[in-house]
C-alpha positions in Angstrom: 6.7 10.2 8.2 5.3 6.9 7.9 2.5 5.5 5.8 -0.5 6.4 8.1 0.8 9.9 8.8 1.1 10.2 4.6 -1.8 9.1 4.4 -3.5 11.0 7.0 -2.0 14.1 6.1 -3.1 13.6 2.3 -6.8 13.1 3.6 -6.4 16.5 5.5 -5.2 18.2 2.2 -7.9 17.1 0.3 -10.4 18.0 3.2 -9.0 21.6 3.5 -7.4 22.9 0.6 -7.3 25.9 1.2 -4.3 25.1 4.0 -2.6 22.5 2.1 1.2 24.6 2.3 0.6 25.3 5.9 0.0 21.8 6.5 2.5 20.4 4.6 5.1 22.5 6.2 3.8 21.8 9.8 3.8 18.4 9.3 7.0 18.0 8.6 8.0 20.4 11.1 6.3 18.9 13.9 6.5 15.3 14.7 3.2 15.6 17.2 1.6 16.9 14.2 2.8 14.1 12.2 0.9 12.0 14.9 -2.2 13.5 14.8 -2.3 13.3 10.8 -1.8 8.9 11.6 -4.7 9.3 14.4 -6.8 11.0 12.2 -6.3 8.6 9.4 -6.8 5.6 11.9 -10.5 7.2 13.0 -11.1 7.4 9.5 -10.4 4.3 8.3 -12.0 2.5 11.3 -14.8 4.6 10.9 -15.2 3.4 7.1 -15.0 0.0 8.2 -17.5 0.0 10.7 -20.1 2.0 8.4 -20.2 -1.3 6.4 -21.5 -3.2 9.1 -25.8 -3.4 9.5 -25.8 -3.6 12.6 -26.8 -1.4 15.4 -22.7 -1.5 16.7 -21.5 -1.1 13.8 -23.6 2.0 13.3 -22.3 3.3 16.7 -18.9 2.6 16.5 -19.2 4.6 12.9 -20.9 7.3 15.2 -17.5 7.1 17.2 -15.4 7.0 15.2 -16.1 10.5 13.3 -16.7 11.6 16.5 -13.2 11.0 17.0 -12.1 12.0 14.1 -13.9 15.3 14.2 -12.0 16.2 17.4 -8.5 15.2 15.8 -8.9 17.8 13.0 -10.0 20.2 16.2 -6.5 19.3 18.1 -4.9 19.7 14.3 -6.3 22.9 13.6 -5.5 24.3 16.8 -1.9 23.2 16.4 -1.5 24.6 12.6 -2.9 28.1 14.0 
């Protein structure tokens, strides 16, 4: 796993606890998983960096941002079920 996916994956385990073994093991398991984990951190980060912005694109490109990161952890619980 690279840095993003690490990362990623250590965002998810703080954001769901609760599965932290399941997605650990997964992850490591499955390489589109592993993928997912980087997109997610990507959204997230972008999403971050956009919120600092005052103006009305930045505040849209927040809004898409978790937009997009909300359906990530959609395709990555799907895939951990």
């Amino acid at each position: 796993m690279d840095q993003a996916q690490i990362r990623g994956l250590a965002r998810l385990m703080l954001r769901w606890p609760e599965r932290r073994a399941v997605l650990r093991e997964k992850c490591i398991a499955d390489p589109r998983l592993a993928e997912l984990c980087e997109a997610y951190e990507t959204a997230c980060e972008a999403a971050a960096y956009w919120a600092k912005s005052p103006t009305q694109t930045g505040r849209q490109r927040t809004q898409e941002y978790n937009m997009l990161a909300s359906a990530t952890e959609q395709d990555i619980l799907d895939r951990i079920s």
